[in-house]
gemmi code that builds the backbone of each chain (N, CA, C; Angstrom):
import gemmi

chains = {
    "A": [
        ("UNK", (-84.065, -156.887, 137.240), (-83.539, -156.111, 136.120), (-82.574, -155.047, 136.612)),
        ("UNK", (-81.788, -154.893, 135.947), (-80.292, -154.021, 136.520), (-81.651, -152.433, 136.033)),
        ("UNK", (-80.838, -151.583, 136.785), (-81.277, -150.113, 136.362), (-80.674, -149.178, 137.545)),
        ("UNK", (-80.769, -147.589, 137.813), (-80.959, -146.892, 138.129), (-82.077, -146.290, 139.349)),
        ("UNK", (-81.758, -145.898, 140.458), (-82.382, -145.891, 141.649), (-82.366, -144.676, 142.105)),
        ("UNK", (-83.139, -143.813, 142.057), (-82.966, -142.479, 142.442), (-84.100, -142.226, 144.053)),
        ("UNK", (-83.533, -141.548, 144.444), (-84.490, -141.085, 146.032), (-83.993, -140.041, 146.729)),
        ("UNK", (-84.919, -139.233, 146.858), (-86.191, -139.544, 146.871), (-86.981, -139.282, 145.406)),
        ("UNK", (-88.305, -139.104, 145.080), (-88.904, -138.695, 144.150), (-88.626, -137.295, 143.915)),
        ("UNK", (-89.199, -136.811, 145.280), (-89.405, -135.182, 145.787), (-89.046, -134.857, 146.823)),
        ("UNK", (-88.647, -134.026, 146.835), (-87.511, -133.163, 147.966), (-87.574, -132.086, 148.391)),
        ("UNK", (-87.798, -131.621, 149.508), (-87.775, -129.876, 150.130), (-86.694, -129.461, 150.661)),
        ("UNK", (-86.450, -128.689, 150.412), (-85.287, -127.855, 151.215), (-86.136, -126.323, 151.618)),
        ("UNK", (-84.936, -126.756, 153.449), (-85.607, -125.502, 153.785), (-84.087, -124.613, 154.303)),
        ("UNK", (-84.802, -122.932, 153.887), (-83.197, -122.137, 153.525), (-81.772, -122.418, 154.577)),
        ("UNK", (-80.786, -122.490, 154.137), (-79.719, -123.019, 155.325), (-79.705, -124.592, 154.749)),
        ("UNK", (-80.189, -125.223, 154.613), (-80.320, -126.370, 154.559), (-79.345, -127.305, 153.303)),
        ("UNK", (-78.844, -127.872, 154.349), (-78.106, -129.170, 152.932), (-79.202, -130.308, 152.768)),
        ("UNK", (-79.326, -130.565, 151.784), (-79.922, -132.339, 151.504), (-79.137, -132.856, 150.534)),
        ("UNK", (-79.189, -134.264, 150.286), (-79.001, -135.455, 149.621), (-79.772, -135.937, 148.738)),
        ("UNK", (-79.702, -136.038, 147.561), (-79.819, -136.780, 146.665), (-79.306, -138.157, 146.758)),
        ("UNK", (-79.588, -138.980, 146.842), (-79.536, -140.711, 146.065), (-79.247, -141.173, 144.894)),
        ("UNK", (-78.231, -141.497, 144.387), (-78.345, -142.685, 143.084), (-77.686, -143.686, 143.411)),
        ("UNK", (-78.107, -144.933, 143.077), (-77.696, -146.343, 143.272), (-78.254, -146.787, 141.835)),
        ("UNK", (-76.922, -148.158, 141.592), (-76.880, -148.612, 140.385), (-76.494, -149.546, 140.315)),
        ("UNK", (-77.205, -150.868, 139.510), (-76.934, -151.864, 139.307), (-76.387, -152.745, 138.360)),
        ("UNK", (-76.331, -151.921, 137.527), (-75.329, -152.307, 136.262), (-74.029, -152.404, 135.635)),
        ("UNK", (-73.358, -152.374, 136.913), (-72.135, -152.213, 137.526), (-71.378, -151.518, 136.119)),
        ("UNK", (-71.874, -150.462, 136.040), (-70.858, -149.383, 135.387), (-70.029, -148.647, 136.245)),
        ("UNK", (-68.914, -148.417, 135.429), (-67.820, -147.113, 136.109), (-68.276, -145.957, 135.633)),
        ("UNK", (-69.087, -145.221, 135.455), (-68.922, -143.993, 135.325), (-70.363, -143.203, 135.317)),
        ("UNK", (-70.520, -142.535, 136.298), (-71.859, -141.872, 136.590), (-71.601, -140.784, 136.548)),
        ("UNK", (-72.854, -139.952, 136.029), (-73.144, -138.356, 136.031), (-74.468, -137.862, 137.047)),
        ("UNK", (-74.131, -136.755, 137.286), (-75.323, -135.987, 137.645), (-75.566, -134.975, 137.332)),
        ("UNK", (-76.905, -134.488, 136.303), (-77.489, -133.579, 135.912), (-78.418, -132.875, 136.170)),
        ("UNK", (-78.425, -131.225, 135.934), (-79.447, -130.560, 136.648), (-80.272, -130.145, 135.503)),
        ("UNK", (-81.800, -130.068, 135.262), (-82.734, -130.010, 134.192), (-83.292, -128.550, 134.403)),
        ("UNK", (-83.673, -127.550, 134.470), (-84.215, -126.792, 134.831), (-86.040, -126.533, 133.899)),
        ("UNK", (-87.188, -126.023, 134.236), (-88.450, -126.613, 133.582), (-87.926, -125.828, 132.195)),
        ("UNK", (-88.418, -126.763, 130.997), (-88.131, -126.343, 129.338), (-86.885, -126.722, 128.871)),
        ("UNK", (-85.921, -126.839, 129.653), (-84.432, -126.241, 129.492), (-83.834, -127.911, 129.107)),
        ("UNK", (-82.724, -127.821, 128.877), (-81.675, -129.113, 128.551), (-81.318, -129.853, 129.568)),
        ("UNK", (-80.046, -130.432, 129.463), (-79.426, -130.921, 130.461), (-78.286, -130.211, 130.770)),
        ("UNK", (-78.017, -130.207, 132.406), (-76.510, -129.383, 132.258), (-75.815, -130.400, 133.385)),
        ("UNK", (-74.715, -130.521, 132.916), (-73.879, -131.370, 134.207), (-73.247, -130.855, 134.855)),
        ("UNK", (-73.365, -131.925, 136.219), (-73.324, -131.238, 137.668), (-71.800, -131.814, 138.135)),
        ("UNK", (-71.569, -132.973, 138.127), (-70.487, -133.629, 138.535), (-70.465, -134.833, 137.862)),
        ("UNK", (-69.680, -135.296, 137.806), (-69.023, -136.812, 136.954), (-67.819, -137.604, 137.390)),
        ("UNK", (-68.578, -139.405, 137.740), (-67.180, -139.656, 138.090), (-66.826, -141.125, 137.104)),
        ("UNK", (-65.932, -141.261, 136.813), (-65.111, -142.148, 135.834), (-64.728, -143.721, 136.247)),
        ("UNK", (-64.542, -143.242, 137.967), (-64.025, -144.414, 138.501), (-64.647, -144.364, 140.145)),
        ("UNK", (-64.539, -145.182, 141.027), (-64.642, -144.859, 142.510), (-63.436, -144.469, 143.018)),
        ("UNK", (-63.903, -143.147, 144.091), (-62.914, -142.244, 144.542), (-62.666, -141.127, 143.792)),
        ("UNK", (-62.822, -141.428, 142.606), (-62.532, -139.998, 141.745), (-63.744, -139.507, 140.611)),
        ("UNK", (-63.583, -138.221, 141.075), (-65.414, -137.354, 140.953), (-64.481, -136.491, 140.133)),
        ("UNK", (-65.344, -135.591, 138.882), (-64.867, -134.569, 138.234), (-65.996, -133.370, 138.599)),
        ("UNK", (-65.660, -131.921, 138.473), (-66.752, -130.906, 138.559), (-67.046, -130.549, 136.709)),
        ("UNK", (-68.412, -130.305, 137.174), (-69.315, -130.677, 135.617), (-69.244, -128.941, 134.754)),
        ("UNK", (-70.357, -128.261, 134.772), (-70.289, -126.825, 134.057), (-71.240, -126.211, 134.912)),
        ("UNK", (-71.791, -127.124, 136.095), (-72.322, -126.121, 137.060), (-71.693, -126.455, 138.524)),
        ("UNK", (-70.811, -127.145, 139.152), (-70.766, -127.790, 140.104), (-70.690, -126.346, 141.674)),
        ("UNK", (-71.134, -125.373, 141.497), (-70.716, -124.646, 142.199), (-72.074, -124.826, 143.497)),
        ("UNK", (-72.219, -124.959, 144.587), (-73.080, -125.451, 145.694), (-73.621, -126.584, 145.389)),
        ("UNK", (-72.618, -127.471, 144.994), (-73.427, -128.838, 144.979), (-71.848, -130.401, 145.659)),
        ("UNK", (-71.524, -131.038, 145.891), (-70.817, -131.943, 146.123), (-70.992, -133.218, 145.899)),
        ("UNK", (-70.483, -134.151, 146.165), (-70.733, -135.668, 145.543), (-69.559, -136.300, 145.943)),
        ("UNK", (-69.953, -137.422, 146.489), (-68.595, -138.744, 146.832), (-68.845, -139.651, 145.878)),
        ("UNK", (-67.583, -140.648, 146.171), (-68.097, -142.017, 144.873), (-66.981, -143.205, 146.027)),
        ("UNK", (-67.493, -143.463, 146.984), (-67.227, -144.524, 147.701), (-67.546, -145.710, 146.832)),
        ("UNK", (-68.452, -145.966, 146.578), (-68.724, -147.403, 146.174), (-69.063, -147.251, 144.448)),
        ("UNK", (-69.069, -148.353, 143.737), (-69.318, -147.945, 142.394), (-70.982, -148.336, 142.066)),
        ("UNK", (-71.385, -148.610, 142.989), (-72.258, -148.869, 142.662), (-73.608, -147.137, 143.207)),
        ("UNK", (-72.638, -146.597, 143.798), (-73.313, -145.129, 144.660), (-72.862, -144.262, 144.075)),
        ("UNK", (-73.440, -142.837, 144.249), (-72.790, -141.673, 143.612), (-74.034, -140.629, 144.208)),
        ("UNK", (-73.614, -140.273, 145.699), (-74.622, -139.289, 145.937), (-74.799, -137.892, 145.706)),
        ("UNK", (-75.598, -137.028, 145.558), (-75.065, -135.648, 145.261), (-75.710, -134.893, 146.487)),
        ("UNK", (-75.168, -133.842, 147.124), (-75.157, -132.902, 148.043), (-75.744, -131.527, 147.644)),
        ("UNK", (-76.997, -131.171, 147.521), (-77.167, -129.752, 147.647), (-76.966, -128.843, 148.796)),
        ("UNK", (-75.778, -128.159, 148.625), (-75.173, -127.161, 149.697), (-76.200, -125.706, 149.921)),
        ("UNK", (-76.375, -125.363, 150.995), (-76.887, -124.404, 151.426), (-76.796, -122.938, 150.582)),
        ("UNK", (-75.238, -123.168, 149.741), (-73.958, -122.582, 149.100), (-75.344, -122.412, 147.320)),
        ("UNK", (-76.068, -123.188, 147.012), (-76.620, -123.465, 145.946), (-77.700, -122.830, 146.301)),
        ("UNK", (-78.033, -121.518, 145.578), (-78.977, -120.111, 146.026), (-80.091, -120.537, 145.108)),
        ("UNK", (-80.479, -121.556, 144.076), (-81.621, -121.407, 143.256), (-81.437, -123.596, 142.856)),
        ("UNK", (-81.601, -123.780, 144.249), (-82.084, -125.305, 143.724), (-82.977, -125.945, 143.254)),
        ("UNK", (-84.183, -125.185, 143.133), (-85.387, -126.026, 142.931), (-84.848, -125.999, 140.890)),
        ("UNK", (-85.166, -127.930, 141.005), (-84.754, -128.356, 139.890), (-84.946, -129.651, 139.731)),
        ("UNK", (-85.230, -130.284, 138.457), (-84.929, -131.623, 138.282), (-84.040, -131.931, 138.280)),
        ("UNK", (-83.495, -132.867, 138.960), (-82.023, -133.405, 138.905), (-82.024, -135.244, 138.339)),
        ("UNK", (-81.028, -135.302, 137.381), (-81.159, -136.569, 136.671), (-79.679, -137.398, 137.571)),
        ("UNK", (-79.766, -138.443, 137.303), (-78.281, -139.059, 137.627), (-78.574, -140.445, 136.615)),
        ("UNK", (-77.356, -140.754, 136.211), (-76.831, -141.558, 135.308), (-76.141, -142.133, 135.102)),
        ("UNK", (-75.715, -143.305, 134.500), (-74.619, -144.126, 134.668), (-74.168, -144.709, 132.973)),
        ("UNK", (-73.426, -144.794, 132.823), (-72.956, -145.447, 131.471), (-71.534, -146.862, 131.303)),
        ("UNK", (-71.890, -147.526, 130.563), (-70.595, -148.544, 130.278), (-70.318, -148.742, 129.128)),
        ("UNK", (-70.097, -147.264, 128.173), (-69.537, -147.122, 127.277), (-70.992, -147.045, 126.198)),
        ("UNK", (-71.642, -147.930, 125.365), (-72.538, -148.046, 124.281), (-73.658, -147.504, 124.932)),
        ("UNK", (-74.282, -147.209, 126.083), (-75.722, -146.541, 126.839), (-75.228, -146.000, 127.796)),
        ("UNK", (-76.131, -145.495, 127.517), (-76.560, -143.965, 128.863), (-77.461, -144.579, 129.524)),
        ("UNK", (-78.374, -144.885, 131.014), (-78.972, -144.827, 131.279), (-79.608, -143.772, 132.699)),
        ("UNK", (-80.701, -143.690, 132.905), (-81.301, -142.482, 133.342), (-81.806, -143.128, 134.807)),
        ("UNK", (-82.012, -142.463, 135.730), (-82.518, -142.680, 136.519), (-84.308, -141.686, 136.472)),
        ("UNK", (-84.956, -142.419, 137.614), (-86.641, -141.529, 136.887), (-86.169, -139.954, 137.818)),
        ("UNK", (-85.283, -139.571, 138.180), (-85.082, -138.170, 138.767), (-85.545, -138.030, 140.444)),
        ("UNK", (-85.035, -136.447, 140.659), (-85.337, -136.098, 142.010), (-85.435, -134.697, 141.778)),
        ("UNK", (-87.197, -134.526, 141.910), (-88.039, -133.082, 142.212), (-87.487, -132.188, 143.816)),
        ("UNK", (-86.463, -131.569, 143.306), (-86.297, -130.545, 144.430), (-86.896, -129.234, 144.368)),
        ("UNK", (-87.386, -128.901, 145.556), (-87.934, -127.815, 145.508), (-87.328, -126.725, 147.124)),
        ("UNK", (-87.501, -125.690, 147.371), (-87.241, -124.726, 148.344), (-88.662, -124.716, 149.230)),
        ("UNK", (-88.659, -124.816, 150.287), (-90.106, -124.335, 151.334), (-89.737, -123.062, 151.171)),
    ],
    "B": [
        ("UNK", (-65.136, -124.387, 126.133), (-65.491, -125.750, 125.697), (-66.413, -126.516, 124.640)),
        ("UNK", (-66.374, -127.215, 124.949), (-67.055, -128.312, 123.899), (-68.374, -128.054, 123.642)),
        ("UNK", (-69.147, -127.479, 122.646), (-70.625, -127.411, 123.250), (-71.128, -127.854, 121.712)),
        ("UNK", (-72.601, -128.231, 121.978), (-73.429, -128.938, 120.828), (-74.869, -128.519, 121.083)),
        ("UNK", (-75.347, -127.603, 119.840), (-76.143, -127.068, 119.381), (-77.287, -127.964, 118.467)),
        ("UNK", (-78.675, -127.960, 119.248), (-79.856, -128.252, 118.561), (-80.575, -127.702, 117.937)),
        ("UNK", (-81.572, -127.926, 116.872), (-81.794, -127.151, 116.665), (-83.223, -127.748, 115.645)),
        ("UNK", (-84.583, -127.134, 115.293), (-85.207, -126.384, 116.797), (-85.116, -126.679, 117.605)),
        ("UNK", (-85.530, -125.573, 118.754), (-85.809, -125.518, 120.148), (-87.474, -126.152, 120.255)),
        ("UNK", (-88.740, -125.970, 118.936), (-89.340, -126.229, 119.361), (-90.293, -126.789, 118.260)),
        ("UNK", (-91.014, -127.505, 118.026), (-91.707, -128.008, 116.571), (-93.288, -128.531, 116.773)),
        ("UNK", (-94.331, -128.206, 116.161), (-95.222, -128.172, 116.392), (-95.452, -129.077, 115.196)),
        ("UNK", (-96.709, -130.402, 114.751), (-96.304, -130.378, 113.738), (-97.834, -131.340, 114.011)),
        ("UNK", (-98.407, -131.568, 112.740), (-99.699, -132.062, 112.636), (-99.193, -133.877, 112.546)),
        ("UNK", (-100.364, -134.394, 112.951), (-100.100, -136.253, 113.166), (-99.961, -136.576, 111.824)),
        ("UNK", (-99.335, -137.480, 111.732), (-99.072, -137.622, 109.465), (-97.764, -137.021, 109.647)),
        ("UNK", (-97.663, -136.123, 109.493), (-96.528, -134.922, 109.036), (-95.101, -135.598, 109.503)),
        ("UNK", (-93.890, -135.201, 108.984), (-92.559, -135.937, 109.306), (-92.035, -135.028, 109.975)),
        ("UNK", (-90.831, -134.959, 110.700), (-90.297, -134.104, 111.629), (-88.348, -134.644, 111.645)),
        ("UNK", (-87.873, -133.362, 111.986), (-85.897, -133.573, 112.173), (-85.531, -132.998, 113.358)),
        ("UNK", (-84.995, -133.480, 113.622), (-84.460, -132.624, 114.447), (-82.748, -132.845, 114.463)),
        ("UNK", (-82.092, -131.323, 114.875), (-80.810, -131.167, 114.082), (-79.409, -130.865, 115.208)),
        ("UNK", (-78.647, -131.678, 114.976), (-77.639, -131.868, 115.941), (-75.812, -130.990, 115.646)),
        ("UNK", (-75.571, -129.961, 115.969), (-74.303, -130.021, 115.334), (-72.989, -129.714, 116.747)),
        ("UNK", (-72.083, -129.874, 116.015), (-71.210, -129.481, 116.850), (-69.477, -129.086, 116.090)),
        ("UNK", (-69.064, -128.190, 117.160), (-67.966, -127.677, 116.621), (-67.078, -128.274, 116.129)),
        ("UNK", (-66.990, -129.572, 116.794), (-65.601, -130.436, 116.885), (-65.932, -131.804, 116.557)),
        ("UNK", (-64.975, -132.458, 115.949), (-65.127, -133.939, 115.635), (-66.051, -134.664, 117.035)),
        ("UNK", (-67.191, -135.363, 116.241), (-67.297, -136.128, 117.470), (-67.007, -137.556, 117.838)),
        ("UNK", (-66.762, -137.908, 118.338), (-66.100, -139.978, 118.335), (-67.444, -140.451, 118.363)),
        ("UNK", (-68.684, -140.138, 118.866), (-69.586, -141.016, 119.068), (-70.636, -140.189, 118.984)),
        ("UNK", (-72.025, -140.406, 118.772), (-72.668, -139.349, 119.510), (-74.489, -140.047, 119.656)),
        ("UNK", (-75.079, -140.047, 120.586), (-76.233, -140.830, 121.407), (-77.614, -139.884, 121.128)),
        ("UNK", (-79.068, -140.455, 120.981), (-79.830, -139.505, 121.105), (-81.109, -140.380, 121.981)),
        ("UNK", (-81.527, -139.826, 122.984), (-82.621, -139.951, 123.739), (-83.793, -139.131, 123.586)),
        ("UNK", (-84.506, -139.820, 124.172), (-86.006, -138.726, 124.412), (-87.098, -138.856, 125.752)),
        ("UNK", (-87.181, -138.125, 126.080), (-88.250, -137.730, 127.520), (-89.500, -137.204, 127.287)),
        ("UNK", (-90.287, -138.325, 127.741), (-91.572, -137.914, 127.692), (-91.656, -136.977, 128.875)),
        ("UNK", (-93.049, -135.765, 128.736), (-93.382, -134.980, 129.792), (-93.044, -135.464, 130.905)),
        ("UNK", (-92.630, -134.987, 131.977), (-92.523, -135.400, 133.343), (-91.600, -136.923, 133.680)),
        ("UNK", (-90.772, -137.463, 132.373), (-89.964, -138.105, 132.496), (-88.748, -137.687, 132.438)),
        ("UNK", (-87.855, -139.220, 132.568), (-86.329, -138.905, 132.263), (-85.818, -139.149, 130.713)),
        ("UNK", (-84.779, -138.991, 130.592), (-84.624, -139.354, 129.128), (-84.375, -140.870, 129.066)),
        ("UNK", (-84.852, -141.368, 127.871), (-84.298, -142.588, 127.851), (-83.159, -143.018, 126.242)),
        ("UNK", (-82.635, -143.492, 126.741), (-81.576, -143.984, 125.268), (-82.372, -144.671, 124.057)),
        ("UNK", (-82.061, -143.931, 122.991), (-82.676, -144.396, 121.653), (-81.758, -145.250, 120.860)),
        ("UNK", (-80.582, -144.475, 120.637), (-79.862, -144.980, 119.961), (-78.040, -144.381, 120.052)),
        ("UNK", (-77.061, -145.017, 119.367), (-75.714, -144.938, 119.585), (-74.899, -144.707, 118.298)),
        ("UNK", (-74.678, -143.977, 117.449), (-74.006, -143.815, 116.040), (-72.118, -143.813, 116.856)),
        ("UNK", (-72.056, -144.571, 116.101), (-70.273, -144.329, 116.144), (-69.591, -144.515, 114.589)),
        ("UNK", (-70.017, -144.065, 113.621), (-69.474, -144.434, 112.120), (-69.875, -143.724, 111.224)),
        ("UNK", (-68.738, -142.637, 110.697), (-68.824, -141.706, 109.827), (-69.879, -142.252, 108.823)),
        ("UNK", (-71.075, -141.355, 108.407), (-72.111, -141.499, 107.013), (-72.964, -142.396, 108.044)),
        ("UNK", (-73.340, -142.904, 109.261), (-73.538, -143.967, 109.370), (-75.347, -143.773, 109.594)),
        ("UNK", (-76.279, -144.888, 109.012), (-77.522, -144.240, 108.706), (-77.902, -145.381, 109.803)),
        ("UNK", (-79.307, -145.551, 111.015), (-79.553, -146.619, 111.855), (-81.161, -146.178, 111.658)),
        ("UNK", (-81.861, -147.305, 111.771), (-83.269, -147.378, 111.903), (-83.697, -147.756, 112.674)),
        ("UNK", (-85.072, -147.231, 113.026), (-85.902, -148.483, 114.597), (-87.012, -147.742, 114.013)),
        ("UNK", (-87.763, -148.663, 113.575), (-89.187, -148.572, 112.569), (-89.490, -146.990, 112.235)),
        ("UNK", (-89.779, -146.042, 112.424), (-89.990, -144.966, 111.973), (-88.820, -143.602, 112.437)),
        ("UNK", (-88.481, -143.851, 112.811), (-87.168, -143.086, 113.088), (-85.960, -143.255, 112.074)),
        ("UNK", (-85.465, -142.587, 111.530), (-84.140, -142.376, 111.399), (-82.832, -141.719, 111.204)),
        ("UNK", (-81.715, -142.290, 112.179), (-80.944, -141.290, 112.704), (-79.999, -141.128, 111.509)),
        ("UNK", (-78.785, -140.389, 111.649), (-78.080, -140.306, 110.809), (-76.402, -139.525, 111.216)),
        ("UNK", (-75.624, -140.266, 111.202), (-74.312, -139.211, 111.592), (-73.516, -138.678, 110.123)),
        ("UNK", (-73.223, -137.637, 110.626), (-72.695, -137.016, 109.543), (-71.302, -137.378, 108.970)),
        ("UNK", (-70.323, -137.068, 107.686), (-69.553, -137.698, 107.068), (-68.539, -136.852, 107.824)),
        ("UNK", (-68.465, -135.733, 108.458), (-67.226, -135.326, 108.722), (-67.940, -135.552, 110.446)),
        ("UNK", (-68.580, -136.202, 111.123), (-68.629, -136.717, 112.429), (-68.833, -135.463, 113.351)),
        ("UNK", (-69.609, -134.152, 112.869), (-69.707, -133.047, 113.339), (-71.010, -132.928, 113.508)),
        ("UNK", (-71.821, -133.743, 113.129), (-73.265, -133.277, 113.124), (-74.415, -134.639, 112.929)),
        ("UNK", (-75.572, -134.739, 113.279), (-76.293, -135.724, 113.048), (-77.690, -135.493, 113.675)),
        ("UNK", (-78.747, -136.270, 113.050), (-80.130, -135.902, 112.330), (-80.982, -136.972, 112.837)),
        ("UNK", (-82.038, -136.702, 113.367), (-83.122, -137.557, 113.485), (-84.488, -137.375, 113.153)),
        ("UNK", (-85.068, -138.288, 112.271), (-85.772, -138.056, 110.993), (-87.146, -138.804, 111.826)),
        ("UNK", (-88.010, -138.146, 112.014), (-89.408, -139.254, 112.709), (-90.613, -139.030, 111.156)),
        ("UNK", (-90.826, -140.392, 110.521), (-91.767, -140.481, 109.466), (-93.360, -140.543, 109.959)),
        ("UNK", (-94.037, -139.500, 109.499), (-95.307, -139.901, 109.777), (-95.890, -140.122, 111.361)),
        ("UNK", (-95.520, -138.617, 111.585), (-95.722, -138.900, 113.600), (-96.495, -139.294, 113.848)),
        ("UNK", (-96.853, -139.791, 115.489), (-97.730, -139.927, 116.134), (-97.868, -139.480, 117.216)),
        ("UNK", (-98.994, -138.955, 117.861), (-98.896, -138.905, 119.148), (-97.903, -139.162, 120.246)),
        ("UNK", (-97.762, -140.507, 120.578), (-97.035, -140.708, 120.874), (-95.310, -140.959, 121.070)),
        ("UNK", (-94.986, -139.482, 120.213), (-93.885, -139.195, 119.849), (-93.463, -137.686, 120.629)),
        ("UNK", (-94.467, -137.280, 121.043), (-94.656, -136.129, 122.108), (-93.255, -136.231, 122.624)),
        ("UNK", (-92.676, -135.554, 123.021), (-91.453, -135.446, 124.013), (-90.827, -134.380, 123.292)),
        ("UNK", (-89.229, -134.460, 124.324), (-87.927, -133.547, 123.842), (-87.099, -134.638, 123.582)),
        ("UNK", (-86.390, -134.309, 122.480), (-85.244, -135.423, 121.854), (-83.921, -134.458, 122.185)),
        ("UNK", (-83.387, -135.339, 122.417), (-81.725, -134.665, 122.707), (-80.600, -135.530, 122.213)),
        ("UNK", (-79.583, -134.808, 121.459), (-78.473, -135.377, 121.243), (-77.598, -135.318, 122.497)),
        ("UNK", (-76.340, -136.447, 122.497), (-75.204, -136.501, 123.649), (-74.460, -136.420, 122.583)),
        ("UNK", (-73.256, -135.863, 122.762), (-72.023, -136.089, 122.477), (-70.951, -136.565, 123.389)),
        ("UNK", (-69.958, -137.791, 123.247), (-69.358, -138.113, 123.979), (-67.777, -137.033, 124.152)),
        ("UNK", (-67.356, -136.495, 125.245), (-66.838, -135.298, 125.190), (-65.380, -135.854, 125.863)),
        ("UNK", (-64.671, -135.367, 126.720), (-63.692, -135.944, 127.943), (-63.856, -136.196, 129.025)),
        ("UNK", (-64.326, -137.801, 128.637), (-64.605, -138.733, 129.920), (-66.167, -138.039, 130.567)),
        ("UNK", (-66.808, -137.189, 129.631), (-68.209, -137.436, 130.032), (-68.933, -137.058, 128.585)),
        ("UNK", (-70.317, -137.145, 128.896), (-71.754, -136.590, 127.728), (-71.770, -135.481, 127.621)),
        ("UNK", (-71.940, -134.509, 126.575), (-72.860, -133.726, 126.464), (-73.406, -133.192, 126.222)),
        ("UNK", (-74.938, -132.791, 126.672), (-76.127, -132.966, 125.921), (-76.734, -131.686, 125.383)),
        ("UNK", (-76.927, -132.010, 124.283), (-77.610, -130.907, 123.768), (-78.769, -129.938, 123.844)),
        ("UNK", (-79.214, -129.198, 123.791), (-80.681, -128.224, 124.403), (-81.751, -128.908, 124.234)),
        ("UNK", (-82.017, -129.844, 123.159), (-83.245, -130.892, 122.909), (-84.165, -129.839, 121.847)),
        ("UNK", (-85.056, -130.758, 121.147), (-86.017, -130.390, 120.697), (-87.129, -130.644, 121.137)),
        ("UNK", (-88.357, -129.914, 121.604), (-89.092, -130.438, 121.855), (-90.343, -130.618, 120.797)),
        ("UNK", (-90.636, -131.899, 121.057), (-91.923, -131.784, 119.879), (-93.220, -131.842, 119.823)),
        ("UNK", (-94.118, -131.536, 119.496), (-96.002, -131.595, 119.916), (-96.725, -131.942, 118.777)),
        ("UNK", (-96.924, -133.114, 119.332), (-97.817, -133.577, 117.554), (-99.645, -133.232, 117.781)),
        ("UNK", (-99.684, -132.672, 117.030), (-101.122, -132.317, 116.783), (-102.575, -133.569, 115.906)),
        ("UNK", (-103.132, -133.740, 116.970), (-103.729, -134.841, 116.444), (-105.398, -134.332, 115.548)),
    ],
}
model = gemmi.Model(1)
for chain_id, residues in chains.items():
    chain = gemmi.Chain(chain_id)
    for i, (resn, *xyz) in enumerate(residues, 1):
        res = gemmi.Residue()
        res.name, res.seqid = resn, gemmi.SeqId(i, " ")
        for name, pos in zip(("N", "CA", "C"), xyz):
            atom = gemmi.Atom()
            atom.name, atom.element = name, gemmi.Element(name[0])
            atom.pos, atom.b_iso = gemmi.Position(*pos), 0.0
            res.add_atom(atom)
        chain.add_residue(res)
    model.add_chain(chain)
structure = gemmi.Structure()
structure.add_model(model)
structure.setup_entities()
């Protein structure tokens, strides 16, 4: 079944520290998002890309990065630069009529 | 920018009882999507309105986009339990989603 691949589940960061987020996708859409959830709160977007090679910055993108080498990838980068990461982070992909979700990545700070 | 307002933030509501939850936004919208996340999930896609007045069903739900494409409604008949979650509208914006604060809802059994 085509879907959404997120990894890890759960994630630590320790201060100084960059990590990686994962999304992989099989539904060969062009255009993935990544969203940050905070607990109670909405969705807010992080970065977005339309096509491979070209990434847009979302309404928070400030300590965070993302490539789009392949269309089927779209990783996101928490930068050292990103002072309050612990968060749910969603990633997503669409081909126009659906959205679909990936099950997320629990980041947290040691 | 573009932003889209839910509304409640939060609804408590006895099992039986019907429930809305309310979507608007400033600006015409071309399309607009609503999901829902159970506790400790992701959201998942419910449904897709693209057509002014346009009314869609899936057995006890129903959505509704508005006639001037600014606003739209999701109507749950006779909750259940298992209706627990946050519902959120998307609006399709420039070349991305986006999503509204959600409602969250708690059905009381």
């Amino acid at each position: 079944d085509g879907g959404i691949t997120q990894s890890p589940k759960y994630l630590f960061r320790k201060e100084g520290q960059n990590v990686t987020l994962s999304c992989e996708q099989n539904l060969n859409h062009d255009a993935m998002y990544w969203y940050r959830q905070d607990p109670g709160q909405g969705l807010r977007l992080i970065y977005y890309s339309q096509i491979v090679n070209d990434f847009q910055k979302g309404d928070i993108a400030e300590g965070y990065s993302v490539s789009r080498e392949k269309k089927e990838s779209f990783p996101l980068t928490v930068t050292s630069a990103q002072k309050n990461p612990t968060a749910f982070y969603l990633c997503a992909s669409s081909g126009g009529e659906t959205g679909h979700f990936g099950d997320g990545t629990r980041l947290s700070i040691l | 920018g573009q932003q889209v307002m839910q509304i409640p933030q939060y609804q408590h509501v006895q099992e039986g009882e019907d429930f809305t939850t309310y979507c608007n936004s400033s600006t015409t919208l071309s399309n607009i999507q609503w999901y829902k996340q159970r506790p400790g999930g992701h959201p998942v896609f419910l449904i897709q309105l693209v057509k002014s007045g346009e009314v869609k069903k899936q057995k006890r739900l129903t959505f509704q986009f508005g006639e001037a494409k600014k606003n739209s409604s999701l109507h749950i008949t006779a909750t259940q339990t298992t209706d627990v979650g946050t519902y959120f509208c998307a609006a399709w914006g420039t070349y991305k989603y986006i999503f509204g604060t959600g409602t969250r809802l708690k059905v009381l059994a």
